[in-house]
N, C-alpha and C positions, 0 to 999 in steps of 0.2 A: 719456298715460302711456307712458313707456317703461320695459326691461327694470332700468332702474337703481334707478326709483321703486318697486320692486315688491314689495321685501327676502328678492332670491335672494342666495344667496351672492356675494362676492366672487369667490372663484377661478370661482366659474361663469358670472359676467359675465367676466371674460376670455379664457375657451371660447369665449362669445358672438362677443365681438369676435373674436378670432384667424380663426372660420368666417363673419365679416359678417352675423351676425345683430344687425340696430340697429331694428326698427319692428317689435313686436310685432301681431298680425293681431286683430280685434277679440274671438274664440274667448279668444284668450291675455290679451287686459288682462281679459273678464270672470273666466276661470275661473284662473289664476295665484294671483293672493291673496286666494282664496277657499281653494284648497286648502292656503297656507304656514297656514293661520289654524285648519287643522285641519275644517274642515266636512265632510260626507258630500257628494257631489256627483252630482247627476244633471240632464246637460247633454245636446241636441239641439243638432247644429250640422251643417252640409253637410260633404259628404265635398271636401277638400281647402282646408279650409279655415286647417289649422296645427294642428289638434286636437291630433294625437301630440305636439308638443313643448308644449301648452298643459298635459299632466300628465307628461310625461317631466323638463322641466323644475325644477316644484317638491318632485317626489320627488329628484331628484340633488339639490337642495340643500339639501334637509332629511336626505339621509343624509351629506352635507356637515358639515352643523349638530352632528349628531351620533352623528358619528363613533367608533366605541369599537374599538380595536383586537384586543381580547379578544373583541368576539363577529365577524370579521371573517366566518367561515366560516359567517354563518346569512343566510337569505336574509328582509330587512328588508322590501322592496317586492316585490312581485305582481301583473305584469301577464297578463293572459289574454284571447287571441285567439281568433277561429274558425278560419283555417288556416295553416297554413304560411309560407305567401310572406308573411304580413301580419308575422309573429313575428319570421321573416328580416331583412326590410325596419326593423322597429322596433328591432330588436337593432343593424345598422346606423345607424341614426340617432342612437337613445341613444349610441351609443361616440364620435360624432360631436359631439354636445352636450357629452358627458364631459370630450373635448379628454384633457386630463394630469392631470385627476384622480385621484385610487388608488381606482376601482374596480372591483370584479368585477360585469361585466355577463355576462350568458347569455342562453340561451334554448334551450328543449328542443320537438321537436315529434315528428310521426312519421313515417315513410317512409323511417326512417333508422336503421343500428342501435342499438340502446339504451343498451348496455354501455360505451360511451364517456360516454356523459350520465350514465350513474350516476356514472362515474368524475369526469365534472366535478365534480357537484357533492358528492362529498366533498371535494375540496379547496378547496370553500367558493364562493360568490355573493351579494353585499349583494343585485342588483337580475336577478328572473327574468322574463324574458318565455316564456310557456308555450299551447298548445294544449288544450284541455280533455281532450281523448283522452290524450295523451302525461302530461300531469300526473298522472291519475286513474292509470295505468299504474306510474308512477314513485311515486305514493304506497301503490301495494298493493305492492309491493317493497319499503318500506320502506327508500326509498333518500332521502326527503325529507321532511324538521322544517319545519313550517312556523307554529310553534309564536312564533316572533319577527316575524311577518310583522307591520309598521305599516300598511301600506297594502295595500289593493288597487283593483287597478283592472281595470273589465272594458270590455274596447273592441270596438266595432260589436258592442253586444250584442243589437239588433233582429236583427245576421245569426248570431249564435251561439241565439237562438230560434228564428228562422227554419230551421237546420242541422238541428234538434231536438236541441240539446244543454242544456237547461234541467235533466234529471236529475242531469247532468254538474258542471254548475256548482252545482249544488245541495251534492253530495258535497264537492268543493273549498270551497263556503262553513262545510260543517258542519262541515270540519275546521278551520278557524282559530280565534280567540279568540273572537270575536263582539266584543273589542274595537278593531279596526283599523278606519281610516279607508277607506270603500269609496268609488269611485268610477266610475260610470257614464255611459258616452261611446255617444251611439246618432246616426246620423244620421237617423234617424225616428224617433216616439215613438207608434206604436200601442198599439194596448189590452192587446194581452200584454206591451210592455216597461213601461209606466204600471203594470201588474200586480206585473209583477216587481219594479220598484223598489220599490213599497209593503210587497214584505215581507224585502228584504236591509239597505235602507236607514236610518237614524235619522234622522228629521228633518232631509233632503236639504235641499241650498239647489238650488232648480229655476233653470237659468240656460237658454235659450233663444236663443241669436244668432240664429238666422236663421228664416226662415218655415217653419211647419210643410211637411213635404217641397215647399220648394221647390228649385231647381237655381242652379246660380251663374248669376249673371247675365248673368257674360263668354261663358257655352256659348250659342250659336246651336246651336236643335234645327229640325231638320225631319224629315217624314215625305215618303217617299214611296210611292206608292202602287201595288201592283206584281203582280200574280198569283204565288203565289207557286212553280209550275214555271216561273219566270223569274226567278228569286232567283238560282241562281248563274253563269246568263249576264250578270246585271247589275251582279254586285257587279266580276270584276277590268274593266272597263268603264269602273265609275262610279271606281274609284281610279286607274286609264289615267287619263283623261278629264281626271278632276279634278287630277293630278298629285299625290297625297295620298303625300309621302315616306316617312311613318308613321302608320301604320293600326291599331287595337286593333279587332276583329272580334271580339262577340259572339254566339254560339248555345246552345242551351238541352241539345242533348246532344251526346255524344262522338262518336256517329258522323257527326255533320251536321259535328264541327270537320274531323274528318280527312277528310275528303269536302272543303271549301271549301276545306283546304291544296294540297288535290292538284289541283283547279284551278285555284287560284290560280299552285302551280308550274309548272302547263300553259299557263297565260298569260302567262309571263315574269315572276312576279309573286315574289320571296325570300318564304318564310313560315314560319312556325312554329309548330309546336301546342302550346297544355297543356291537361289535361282531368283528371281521377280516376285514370285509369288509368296514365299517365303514371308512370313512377320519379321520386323528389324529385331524382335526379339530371339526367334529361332535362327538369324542369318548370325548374329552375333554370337551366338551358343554355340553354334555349329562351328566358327572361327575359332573363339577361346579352345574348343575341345580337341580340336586340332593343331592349334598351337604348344597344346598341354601333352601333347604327343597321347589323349584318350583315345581319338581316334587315328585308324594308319591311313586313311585315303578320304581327303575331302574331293567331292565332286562340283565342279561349278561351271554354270555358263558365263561368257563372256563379261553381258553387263555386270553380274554381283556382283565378279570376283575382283573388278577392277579398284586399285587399292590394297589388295593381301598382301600382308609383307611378313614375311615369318622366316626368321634369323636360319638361316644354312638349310633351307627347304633344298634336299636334294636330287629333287627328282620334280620336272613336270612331265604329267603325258596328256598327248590332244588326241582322244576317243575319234575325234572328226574334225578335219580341216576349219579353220576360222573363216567368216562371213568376208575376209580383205585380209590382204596381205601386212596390212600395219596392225591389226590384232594377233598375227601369231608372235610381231616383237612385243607386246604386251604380255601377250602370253609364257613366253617361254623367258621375259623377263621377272617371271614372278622365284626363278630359281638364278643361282649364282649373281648372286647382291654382293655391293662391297666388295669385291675383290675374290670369295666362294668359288669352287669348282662349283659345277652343277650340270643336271644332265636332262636331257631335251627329247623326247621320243616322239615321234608321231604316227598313227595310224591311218594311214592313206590307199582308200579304196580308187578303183579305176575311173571313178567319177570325181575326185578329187585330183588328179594329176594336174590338168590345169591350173589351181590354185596354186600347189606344191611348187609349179614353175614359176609364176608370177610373185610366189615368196622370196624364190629363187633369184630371179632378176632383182627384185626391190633389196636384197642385201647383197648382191651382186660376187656371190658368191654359191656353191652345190652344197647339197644336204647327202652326204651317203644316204641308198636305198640301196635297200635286201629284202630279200623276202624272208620269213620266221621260219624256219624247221617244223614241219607239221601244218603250217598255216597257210602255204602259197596259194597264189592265185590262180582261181581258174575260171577267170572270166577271159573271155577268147579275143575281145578285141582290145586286150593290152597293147598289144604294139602299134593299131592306128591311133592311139589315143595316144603312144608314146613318140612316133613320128610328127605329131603336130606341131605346126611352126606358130613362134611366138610375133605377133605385131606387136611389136616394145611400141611404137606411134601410138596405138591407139589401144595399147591394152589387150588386145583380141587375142584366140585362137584360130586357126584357121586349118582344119577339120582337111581328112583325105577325099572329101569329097566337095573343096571348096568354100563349103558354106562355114560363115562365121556366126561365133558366138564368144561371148563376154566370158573371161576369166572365173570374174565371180557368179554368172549366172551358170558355168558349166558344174562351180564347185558346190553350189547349195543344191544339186538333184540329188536324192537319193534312189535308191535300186528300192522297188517296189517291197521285196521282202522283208528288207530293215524297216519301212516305214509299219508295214502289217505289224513287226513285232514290237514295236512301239507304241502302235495308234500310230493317229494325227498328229502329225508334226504341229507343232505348237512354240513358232519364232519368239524368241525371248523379246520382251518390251520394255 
C-alpha cells in the first residue's frame, strides 16, 4: 500500500513528494484509512515508529476535503500532548507535511507568555496542537471555542497519565461535542490507558502494530553493571572510549542532570541540559544545539525530554534506571527512529536490578549484562539481589529473606554516597 492508494488528498500527496515522503511505515498503512473513514481509534505502536504523521496526515486531508472559508478562524482538529518540546516538535512537522497548503497550524503550550497565544488564536487556527495545562488555561480565559472541533487526538497518552494529568484531559474532553472523532496514540497500553480508552472512546477500532512494550528491533540494549558511586566516573569514559559523537543521557532528577553536565564539561565533553526547571527558552537552546551537533551530549530527565526527536541520534545512555518500566521504552525510543540502527546502554547499580527485570518482563525479552573492565561491582550483595523472584501477579520482588517490595520502590533507592555527591535528590515535577 502506498500513500497514493490510501484516499489522502491530492494537493497532500504532492506535499508528500515535494518532502520525499514515498513508503509509508507499517503504523501509517494500518491506522491512515482507518481514520479518512471516520473511526474512533485507539492504537499502540513503538515510539518512533512514524506515529505522528500516521494521524497528522489524515487530519490535513480531511480539512483539505472540507475546506470552508467562512469558518476559517475555528479550530477543526485537536491535538494534545504531555509537554512542550513534543507540541514544538509536532507543530514543526505538521507545517512540514502541510507543504503550500492554506492552513492555520499552531500550537500553544507553557513556559511562555500567554498573551501572544491568546492573540493568535483570535485570528483563527483550523489545526491546534496543545499541552493540557496551557489549554485548560486558555479555555478558562475564554480565549478558545472549541465548539467546531472534528477531531481529536491525544498523543503519548500512557505519558500524559503517567504526568497525572487524566483530570486535565478529562476537562478538555467535557468540553467538546462528544461528537468528534477521538483518537488515541499510546506507545504502551496498560491498565490505566485500556481504562481510559473504554470511557472517551466509541467503539474504537484497536490497531496494534507492534508487540506489547516491545523496543525496535534495530536498538541494540545493554546493561551494564556498575556500582553506582562509579556512575559518573564511567559515563564521560564510556563516551571517550566508545567515540559516541552524540549522546542523549538520561537521569531521573534535576540535580543528578546538572551535576553529569558539569562533568561531563570537566572532561572535555560539549553538553547540555534540560530538566523542569529550565526556561522554555534555555530547554529549546539546549535542543537546537544539540541537534546542530554544537553540543556531543545532551543530558535530560524523563519529563523534558519527552518529545526529542532528532534524525539518526545514535546513541541513548540511562545514567539511572527510569521511575517504570514504560519510560525506559520512551527512553531508549528516542534513538533508532524510522527504521535507524541505534544503540541503547544502561547503567544499572545493585539497587536498580529490580527495575532492570521488570523492563525485562514488560518487553518480554533479556537485556545483556556485563560488567565494564575497570568498573565492576563490589557491592557484596549482588547476588541476593540477583536470586530474587519476580511476582509477574502483582509486580513485586520477593527479597531472600521473604519480605516484599515493589519493583519501583526498590528502583528509586539510592546508596547514600551517590545521594552525598549530588545533594538532595530533587524528583523531577
Amino acid at each position: 500500500m502506498s500513500f497514493h492508494t490510501m484516499g489522502l488528498h491530492p494537493d497532500l500527496l504532492s506535499s508528500l513528494e515535494a518532502i520525499g515522503f514515498v513508503e509509508p511505515t507499517p503504523v501509517q498503512r494500518a491506522v491512515i484509512p482507518a481514520i479518512l473513514k471516520g473511526r474512533d481509534i485507539f492504537a499502540t505502536s513503538k515510539t518512533g515508529s512514524g506515529k505522528s504523521a500516521a494521524f497528522l496526515l489524515p487530519l490535513l486531508s480531511s480539512l483539505l476535503r472540507h475546506r470552508d472559508e467562512s469558518l476559517f478562524l475555528h479550530v477543526k482538529a485537536l491535538i494534545v500532548v504531555p509537554t512542550r518540546e513534543l507540541a514544538r516538535q509536532l507543530l514543526e512537522h505538521a507545517r512540514t507535511l502541510a507543504g503550500d497548503t492554506p492552513f492555520r497550524i499552531e500550537a500553544v503550550y507553557g513556559g511562555v507568555n500567554i498573551d501572544p497565544q491568546v492573540q493568535m488564536l483570535r485570528d483563527g487556527c483550523e489545526l491546534l496542537i496543545a499541552t493540557t495545562g496551557r489549554l485548560n488555561d486558555l479555555l478558562k480565559l475564554k480565549a478558545l471555542v472549541l465548539s467546531r472541533v472534528q477531531t481529536l487526538v491525544l498523543d503519548e497518552a500512557d505519558t500524559m497519565l503517567d504526568m497525572g494529568f487524566l483530570e486535565e484531559i478529562k476537562t478538555i474532553v467535557d468540553t467538546l461535542t462528544a461528537r468528534q472523532q477521538t483518537l488515541l496514540f499510546s506507545a504502551t497500553h496498560s491498565g490505566k490507558v485500556k481504562h481510559f480508552g473504554e470511557q472517551i472512546l466509541r467503539n474504537p477500532l484497536r490497531i496494534d502494530v507492534d508487540e506489547v512494550g516491545g523496543a525496535a528491533d534495530q536498538i541494540d540494549q545493554k546493561a551494564y553493571l556498575v556500582d553506582s558511586d562509579r556512575k559518573l566516573e564511567l559515563l564521560p569514559f564510556l563516551i571517550g572510549t566508545r567515540n559516541f559523537e552524540q549522546v542523549l543521557v538520561f537521569t531521573s532528577t534535576r540535580a543528578q542532570a546538572d551535576a553529569i553536565a558539569l562533568e561531563l564539561e570537566a572532561s572535555g565533553l560539549s553538553s547540555a541540559v534540560i530538566h523542569g526547571e529550565k526556561t522554555h527558552g534555555a530547554r529549546a537552546r539546549a535542543l537546537e544545539a544539540f541537534r546542530e551537533n554544537k553540543v556531543r551530549v545532551l543530558v535530560a530527565t524523563d519529563i523534558a525530554a519527552r518529545g526529542i526527536d532528532i534524525e539518526q541520534l545514535p546513541c541513548v545512555i540511562n545514567f539511572d534506571m527510569p521511575q517504570s518500566p514504560e519510560d525506559y521504552i520512551h527512553r531508549i525510543g528516542r534513538t533508532g527512529r524510522a527504521g535507524a540502527q541505534g544503540e541503547a546502554i544502561s547503567l544499572v547499580s545493585v539497587d536498580e536490578d529490580a527495575m532492570l527485570l521488570a523492563i525485562e518482563r514488560l518487553m518480554r525479552r533479556r537485556i545483556p549484562k556485563e560488567p565494564f573492565v575497570g568498573y565492576e561491582r563490589k557491592v557484596v550483595h549482588t547476588k541476593m539481589v540477583a536470586k530474587s523472584k519476580f511476582d509477574e501477579s502483582k509486580g513485586r520482588t520477593k527479597g531472600a529473606f521473604g519480605k516484599r517490595s515493589s519493583a519501583k520502590t526498590t528502583a528509586k533507592k539510592k546508596l547514600t554516597k551517590r545521594d552525598f555527591r549530588y545533594g538532595p535528590s530533587q524528583k523531577e515535577k
